[in-house]
Biopython code that builds the backbone (N, CA, C, O; Angstrom):
import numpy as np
from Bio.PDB.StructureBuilder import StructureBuilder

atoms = [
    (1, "UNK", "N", (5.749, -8.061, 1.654)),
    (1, "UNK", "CA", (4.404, -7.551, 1.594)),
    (1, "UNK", "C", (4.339, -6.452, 0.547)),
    (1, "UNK", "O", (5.306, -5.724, 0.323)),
    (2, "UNK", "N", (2.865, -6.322, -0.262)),
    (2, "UNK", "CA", (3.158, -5.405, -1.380)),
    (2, "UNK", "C", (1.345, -5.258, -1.331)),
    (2, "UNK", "O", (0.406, -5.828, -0.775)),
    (3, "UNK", "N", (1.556, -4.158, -2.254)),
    (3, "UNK", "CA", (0.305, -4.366, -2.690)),
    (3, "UNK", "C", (-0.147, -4.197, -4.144)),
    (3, "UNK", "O", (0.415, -3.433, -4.929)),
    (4, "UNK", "N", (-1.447, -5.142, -4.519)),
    (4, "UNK", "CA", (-1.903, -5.605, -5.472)),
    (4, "UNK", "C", (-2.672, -4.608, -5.710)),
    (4, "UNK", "O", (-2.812, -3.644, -4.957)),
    (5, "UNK", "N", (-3.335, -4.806, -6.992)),
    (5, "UNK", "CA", (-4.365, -4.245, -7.542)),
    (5, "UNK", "C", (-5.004, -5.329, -8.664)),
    (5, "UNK", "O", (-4.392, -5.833, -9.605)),
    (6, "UNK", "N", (-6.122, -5.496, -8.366)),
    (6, "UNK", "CA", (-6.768, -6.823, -9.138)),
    (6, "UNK", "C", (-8.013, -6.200, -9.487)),
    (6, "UNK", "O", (-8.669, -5.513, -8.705)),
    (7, "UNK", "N", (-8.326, -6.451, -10.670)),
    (7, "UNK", "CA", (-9.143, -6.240, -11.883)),
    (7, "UNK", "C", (-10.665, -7.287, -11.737)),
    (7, "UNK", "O", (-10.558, -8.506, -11.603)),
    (8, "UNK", "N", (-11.179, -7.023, -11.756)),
    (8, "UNK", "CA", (-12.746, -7.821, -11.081)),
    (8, "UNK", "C", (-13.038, -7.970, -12.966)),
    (8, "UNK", "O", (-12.449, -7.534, -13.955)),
    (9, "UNK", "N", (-14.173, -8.764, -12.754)),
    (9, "UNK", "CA", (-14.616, -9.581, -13.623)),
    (9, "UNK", "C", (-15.669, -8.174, -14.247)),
    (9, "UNK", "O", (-16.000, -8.080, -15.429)),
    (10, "UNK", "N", (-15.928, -7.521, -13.538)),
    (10, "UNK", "CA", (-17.111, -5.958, -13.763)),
    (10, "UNK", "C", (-15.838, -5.249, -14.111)),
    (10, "UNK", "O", (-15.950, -5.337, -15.334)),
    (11, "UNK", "N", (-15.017, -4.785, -13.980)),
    (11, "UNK", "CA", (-13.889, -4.264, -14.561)),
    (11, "UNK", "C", (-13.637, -3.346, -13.274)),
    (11, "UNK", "O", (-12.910, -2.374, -13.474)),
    (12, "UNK", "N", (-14.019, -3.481, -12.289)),
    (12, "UNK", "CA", (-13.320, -2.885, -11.180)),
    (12, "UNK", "C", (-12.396, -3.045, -10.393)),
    (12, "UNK", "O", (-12.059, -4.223, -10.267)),
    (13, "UNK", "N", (-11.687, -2.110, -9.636)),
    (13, "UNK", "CA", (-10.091, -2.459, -9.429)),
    (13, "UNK", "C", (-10.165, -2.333, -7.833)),
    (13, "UNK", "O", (-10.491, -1.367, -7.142)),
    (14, "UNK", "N", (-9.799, -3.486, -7.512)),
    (14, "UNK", "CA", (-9.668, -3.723, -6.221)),
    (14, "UNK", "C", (-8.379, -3.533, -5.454)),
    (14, "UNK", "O", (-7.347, -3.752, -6.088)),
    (15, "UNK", "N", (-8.289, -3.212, -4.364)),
    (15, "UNK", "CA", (-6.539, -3.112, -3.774)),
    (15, "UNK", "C", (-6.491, -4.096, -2.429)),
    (15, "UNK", "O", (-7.275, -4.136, -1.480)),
    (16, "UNK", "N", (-5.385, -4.811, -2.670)),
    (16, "UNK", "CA", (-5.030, -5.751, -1.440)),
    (16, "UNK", "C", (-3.672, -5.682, -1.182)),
    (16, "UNK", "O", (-2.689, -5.389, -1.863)),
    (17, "UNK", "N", (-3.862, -6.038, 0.020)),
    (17, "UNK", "CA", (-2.371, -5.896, 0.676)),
    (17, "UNK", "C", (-2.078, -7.867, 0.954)),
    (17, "UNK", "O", (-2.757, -8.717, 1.530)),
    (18, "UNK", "N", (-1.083, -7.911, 0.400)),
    (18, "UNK", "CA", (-0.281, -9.087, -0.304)),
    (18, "UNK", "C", (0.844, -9.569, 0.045)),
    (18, "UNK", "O", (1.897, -8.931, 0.048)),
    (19, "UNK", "N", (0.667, -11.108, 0.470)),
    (19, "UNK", "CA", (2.533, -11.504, 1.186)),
    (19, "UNK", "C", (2.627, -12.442, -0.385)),
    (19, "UNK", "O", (1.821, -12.922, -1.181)),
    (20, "UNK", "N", (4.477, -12.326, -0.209)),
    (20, "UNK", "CA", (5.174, -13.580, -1.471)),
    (20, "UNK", "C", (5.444, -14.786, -0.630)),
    (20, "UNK", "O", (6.270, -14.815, 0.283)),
    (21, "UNK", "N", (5.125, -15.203, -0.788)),
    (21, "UNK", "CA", (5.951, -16.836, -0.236)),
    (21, "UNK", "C", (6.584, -18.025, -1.212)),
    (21, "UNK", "O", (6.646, -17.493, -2.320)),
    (22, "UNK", "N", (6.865, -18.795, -1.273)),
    (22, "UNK", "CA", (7.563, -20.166, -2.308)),
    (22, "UNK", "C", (7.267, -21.163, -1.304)),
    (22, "UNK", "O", (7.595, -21.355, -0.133)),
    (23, "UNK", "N", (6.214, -21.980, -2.541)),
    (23, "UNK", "CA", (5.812, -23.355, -1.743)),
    (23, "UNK", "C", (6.877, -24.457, -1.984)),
    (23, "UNK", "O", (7.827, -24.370, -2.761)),
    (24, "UNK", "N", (6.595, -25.390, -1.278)),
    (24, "UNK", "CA", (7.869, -26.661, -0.809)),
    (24, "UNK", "C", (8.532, -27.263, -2.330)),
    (24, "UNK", "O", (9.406, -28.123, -2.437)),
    (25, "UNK", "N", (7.715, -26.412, -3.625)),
    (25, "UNK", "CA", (8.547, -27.248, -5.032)),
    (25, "UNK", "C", (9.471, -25.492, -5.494)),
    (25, "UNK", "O", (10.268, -25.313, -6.415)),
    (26, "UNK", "N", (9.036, -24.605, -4.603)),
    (26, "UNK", "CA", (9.802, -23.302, -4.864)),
    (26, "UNK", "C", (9.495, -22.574, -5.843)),
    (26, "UNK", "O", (10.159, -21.754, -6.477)),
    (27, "UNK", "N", (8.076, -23.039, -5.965)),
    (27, "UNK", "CA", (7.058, -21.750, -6.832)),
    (27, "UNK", "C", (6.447, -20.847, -6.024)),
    (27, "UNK", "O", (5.858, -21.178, -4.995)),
    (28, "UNK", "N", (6.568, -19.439, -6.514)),
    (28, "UNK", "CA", (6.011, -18.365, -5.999)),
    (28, "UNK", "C", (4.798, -18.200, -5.686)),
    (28, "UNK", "O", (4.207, -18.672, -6.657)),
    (29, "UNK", "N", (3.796, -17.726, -4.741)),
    (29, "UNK", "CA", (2.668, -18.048, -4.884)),
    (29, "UNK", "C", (2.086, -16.680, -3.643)),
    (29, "UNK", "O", (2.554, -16.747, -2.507)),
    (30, "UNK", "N", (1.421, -15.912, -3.868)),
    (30, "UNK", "CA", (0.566, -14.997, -3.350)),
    (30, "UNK", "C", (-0.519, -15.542, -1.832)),
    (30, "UNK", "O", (-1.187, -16.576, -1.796)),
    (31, "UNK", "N", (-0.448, -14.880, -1.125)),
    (31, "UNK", "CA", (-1.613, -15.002, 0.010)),
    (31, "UNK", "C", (-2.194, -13.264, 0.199)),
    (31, "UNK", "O", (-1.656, -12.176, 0.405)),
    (32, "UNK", "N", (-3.422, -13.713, 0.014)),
    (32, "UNK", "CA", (-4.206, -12.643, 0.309)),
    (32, "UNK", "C", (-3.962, -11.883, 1.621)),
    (32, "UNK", "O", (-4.600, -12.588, 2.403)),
    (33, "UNK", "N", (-3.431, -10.869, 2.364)),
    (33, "UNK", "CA", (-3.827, -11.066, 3.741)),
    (33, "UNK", "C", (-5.183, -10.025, 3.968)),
    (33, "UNK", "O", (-6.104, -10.378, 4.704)),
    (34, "UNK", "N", (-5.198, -8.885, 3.350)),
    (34, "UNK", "CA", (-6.743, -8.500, 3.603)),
    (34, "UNK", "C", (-6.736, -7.492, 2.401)),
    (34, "UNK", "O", (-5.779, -7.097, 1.734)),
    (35, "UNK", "N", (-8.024, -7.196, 2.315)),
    (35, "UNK", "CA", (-8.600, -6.050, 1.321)),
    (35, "UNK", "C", (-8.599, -4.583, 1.799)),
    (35, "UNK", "O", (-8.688, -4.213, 2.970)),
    (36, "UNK", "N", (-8.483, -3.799, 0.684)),
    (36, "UNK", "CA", (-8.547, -2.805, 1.499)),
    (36, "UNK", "C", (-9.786, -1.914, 0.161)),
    (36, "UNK", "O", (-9.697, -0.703, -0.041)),
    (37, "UNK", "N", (-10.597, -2.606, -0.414)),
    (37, "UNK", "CA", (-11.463, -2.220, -0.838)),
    (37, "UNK", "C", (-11.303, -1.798, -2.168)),
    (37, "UNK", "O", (-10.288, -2.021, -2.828)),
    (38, "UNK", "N", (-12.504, -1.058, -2.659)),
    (38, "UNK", "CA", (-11.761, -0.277, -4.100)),
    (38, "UNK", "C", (-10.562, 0.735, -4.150)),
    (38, "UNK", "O", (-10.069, 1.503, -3.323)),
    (39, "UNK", "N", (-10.324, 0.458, -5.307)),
    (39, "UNK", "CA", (-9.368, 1.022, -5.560)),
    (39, "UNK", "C", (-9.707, 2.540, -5.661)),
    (39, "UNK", "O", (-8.911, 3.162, -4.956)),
    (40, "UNK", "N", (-10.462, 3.239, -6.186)),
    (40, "UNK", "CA", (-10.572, 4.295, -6.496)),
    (40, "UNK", "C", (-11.542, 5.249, -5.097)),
    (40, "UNK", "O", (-11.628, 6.435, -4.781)),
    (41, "UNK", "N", (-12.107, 4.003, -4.595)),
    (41, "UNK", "CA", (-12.667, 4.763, -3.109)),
    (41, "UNK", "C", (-11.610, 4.838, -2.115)),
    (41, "UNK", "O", (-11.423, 5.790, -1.359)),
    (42, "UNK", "N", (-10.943, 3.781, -2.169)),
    (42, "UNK", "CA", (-9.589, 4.010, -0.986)),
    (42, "UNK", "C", (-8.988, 5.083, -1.316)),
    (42, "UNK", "O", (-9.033, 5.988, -0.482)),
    (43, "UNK", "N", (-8.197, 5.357, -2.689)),
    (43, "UNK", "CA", (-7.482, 6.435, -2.696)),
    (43, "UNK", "C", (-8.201, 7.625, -2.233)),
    (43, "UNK", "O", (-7.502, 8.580, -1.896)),
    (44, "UNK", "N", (-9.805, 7.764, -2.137)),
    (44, "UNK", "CA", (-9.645, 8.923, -1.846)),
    (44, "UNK", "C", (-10.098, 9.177, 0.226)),
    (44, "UNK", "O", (-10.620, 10.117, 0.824)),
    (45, "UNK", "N", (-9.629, 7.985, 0.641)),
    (45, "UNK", "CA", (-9.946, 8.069, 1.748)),
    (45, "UNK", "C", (-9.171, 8.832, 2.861)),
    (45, "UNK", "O", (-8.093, 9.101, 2.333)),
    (46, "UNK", "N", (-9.167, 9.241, 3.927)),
    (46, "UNK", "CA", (-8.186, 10.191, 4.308)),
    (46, "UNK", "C", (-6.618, 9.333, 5.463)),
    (46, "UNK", "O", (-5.604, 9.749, 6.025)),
    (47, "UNK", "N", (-7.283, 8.070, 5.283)),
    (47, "UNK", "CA", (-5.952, 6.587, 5.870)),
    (47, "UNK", "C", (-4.937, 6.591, 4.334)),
    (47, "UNK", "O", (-3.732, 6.338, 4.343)),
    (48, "UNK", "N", (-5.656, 6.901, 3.206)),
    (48, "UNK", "CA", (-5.024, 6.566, 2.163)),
    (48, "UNK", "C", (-4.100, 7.847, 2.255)),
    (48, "UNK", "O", (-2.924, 7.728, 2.597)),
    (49, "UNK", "N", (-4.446, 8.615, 2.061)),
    (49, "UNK", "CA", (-3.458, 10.406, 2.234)),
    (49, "UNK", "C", (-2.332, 10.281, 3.332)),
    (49, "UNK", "O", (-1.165, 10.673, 3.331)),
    (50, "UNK", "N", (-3.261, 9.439, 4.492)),
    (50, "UNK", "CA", (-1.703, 9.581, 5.759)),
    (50, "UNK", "C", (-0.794, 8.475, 5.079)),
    (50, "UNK", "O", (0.372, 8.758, 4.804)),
    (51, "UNK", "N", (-1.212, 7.455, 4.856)),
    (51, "UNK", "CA", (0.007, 6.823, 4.295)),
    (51, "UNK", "C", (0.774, 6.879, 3.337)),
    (51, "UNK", "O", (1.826, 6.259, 3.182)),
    (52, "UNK", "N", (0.137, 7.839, 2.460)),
    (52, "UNK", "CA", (0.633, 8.834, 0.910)),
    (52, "UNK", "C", (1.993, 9.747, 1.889)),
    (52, "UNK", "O", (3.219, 9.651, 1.834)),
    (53, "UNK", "N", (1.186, 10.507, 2.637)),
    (53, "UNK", "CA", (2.147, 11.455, 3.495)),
    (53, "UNK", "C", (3.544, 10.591, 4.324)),
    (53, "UNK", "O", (4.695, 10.971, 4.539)),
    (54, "UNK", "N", (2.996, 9.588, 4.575)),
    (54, "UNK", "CA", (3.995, 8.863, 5.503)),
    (54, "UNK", "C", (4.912, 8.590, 4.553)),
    (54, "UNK", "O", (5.998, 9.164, 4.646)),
    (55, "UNK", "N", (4.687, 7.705, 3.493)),
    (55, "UNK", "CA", (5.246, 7.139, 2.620)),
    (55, "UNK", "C", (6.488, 8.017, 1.768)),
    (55, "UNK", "O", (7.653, 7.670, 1.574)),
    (56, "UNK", "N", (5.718, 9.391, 1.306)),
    (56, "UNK", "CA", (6.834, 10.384, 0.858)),
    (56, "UNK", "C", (7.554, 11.471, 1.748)),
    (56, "UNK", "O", (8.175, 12.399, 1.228)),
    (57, "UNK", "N", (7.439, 11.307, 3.152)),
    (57, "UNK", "CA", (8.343, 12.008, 4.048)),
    (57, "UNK", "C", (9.098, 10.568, 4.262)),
    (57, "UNK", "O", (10.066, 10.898, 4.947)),
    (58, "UNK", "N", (9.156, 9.657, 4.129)),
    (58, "UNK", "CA", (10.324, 8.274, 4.472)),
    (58, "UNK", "C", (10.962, 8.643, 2.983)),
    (58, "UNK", "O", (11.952, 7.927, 2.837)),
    (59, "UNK", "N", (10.797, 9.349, 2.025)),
    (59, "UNK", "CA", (11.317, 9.341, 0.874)),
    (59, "UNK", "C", (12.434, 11.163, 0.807)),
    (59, "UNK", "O", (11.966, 12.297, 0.914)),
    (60, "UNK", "N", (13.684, 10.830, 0.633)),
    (60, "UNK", "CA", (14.298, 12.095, 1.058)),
    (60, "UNK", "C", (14.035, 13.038, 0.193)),
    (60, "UNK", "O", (13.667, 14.171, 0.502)),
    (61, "UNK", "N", (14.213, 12.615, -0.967)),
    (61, "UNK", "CA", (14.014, 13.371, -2.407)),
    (61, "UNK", "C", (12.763, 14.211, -2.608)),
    (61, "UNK", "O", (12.700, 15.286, -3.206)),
    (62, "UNK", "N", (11.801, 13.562, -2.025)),
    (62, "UNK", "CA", (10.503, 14.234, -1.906)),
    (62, "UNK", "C", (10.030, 14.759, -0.878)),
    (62, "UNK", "O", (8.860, 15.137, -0.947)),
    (63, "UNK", "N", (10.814, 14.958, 0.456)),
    (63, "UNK", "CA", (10.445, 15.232, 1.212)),
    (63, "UNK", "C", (10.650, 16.639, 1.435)),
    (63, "UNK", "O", (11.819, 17.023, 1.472)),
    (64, "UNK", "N", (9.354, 17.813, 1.651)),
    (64, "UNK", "CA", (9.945, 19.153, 1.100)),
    (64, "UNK", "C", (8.620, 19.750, 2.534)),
    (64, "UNK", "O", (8.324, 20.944, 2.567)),
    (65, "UNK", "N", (8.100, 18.937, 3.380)),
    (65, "UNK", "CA", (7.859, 19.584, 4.822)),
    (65, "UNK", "C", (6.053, 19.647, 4.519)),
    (65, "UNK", "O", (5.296, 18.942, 5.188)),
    (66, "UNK", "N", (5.532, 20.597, 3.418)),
    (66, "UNK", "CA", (4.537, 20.174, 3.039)),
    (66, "UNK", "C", (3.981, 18.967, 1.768)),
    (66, "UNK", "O", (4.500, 19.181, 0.673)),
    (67, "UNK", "N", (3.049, 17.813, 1.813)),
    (67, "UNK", "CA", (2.912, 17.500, 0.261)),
    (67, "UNK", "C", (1.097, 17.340, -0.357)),
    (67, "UNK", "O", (0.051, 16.775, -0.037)),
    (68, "UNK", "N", (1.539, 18.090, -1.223)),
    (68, "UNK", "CA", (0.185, 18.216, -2.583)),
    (68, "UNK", "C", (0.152, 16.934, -3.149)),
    (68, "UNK", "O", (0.918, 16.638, -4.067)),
    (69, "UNK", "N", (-0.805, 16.010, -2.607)),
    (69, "UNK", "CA", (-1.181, 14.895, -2.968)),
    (69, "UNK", "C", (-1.985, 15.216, -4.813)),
    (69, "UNK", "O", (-2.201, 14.375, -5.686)),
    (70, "UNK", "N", (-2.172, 16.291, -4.835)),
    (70, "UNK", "CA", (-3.060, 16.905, -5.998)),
    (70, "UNK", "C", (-2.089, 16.659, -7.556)),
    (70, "UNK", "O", (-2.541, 16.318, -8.649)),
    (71, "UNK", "N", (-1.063, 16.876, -7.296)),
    (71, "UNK", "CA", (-0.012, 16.661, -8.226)),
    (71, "UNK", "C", (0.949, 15.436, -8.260)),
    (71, "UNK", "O", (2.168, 15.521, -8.411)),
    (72, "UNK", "N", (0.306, 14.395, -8.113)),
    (72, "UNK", "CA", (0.991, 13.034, -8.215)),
    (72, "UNK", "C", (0.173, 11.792, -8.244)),
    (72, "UNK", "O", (-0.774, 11.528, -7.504)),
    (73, "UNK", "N", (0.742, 10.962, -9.341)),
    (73, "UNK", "CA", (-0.025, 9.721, -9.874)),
    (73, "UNK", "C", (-0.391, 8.821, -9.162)),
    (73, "UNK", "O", (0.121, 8.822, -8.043)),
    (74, "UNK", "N", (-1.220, 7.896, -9.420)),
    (74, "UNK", "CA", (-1.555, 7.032, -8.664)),
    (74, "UNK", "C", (-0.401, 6.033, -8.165)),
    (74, "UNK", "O", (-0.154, 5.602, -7.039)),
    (75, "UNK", "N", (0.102, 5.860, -9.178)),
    (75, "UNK", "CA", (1.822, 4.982, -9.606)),
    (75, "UNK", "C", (2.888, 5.683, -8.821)),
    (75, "UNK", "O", (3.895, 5.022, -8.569)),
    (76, "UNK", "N", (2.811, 7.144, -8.317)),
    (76, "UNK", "CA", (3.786, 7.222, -8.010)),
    (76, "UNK", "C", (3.691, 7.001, -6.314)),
    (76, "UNK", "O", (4.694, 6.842, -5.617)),
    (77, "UNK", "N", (2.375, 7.022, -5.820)),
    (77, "UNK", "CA", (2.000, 6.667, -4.458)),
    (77, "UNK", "C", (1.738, 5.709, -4.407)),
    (77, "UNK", "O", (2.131, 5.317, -3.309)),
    (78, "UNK", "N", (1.229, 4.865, -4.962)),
    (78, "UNK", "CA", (1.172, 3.381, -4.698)),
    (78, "UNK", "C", (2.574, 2.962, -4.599)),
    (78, "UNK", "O", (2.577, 2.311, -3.555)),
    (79, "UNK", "N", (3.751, 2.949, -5.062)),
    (79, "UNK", "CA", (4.853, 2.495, -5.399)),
    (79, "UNK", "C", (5.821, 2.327, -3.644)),
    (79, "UNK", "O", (6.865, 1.724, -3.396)),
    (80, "UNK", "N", (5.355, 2.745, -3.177)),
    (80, "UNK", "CA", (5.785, 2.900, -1.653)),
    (80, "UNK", "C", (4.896, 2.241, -0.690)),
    (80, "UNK", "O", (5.349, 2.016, 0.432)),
    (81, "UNK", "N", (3.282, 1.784, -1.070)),
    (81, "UNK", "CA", (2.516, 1.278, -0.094)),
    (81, "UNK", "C", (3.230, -0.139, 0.814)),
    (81, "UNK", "O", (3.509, -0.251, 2.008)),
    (82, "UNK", "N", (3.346, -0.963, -0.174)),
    (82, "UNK", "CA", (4.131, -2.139, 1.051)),
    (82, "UNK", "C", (4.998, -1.705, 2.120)),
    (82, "UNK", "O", (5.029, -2.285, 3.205)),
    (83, "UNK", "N", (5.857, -0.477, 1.778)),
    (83, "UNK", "CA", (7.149, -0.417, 2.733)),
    (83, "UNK", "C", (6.169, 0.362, 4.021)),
    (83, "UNK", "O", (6.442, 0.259, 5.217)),
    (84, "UNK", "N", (5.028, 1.120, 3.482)),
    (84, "UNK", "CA", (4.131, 2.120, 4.731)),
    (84, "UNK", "C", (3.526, 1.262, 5.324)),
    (84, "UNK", "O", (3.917, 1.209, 6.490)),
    (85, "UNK", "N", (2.487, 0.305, 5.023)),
    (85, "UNK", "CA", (2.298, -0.943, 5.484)),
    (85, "UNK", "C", (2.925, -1.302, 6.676)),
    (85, "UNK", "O", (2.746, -0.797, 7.785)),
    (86, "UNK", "N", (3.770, -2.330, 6.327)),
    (86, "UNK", "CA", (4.505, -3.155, 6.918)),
    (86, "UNK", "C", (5.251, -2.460, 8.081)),
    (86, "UNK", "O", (5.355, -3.042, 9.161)),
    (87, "UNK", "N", (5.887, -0.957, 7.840)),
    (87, "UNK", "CA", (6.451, 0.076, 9.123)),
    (87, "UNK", "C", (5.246, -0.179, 9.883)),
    (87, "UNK", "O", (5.302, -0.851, 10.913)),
    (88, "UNK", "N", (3.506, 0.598, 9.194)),
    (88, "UNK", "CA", (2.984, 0.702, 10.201)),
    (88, "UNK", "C", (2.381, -0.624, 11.355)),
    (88, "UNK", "O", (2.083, -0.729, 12.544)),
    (89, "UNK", "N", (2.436, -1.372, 10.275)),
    (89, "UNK", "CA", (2.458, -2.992, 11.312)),
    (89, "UNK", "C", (3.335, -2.943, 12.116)),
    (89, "UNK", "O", (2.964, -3.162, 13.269)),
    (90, "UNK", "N", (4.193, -2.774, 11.999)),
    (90, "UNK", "CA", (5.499, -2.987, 13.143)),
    (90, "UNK", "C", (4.916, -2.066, 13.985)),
    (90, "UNK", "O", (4.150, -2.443, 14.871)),
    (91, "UNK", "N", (5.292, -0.435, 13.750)),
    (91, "UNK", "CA", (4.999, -0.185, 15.048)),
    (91, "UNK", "C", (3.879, 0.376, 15.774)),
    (91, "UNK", "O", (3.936, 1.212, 16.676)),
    (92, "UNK", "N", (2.564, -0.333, 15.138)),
    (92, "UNK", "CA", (1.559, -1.100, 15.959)),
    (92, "UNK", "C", (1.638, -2.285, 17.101)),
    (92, "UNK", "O", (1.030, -2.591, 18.127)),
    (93, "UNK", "N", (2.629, -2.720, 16.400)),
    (93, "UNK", "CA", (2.698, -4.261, 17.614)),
    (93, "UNK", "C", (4.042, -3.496, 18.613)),
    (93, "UNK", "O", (4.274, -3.994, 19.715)),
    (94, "UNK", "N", (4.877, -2.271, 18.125)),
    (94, "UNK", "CA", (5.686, -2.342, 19.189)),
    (94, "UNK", "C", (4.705, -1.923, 20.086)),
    (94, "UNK", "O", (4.752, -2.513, 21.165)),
    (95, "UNK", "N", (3.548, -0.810, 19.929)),
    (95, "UNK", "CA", (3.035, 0.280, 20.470)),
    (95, "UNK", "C", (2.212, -0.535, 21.341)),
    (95, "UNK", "O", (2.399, -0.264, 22.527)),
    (96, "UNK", "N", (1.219, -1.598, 21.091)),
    (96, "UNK", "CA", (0.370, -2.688, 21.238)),
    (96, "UNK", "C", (1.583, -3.937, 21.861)),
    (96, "UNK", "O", (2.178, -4.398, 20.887)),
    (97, "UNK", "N", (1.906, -4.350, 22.726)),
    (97, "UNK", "CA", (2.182, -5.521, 22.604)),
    (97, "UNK", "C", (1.593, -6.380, 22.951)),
    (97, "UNK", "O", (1.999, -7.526, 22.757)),
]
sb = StructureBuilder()
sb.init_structure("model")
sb.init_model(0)
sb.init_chain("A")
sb.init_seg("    ")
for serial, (resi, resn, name, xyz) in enumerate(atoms, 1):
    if name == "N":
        sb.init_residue(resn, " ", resi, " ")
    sb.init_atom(name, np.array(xyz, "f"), 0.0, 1.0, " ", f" {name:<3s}", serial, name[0])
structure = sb.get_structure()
């Protein structure tokens, strides 16, 4: 699971959260599993920050107790979304069964 960023035909940038799979001739091939809207409205949403936060306290190097989302790229927080994702799926369904 990862996530995308796709470029609209208006030139707007959309973000989805994205599985890989290989169909039965063992070409790679994308499934949508949902949207998570624009790109530039999500980031500034406050689900987008907890998983910014989640994402760089699972990261040791960066992990320093408080973090200033103010001083870091879009690239460098996106770069961790699949792995925040997919934790928080999991333990949703442990929490939920």
């Amino acid at each position: 699971m990862f996530l995308k960023i796709v470029k609209s035909a208006n030139k707007t940038d959309y973000i989805y959260v994205v599985e890989s799979y290989r169909d039965d001739d063992g070409n790679i091939n994308h499934k949508y599993l949902f949207s998570l809207g624009r790109l530039k409205d999500f980031i500034s949403t406050p689900m987008f920050k907890k998983l910014a936060q989640k994402a760089l306290a699972l990261d040791s190097n960066l992990n320093t107790g408080s973090i200033d989302l103010s001083c870091l790229s879009d690239g460098e927080v996106l770069k961790y979304g699949h792995f925040v994702i997919k934790r928080s799926i999991i333990q949703d369904n442990e929490d939920n069964p």
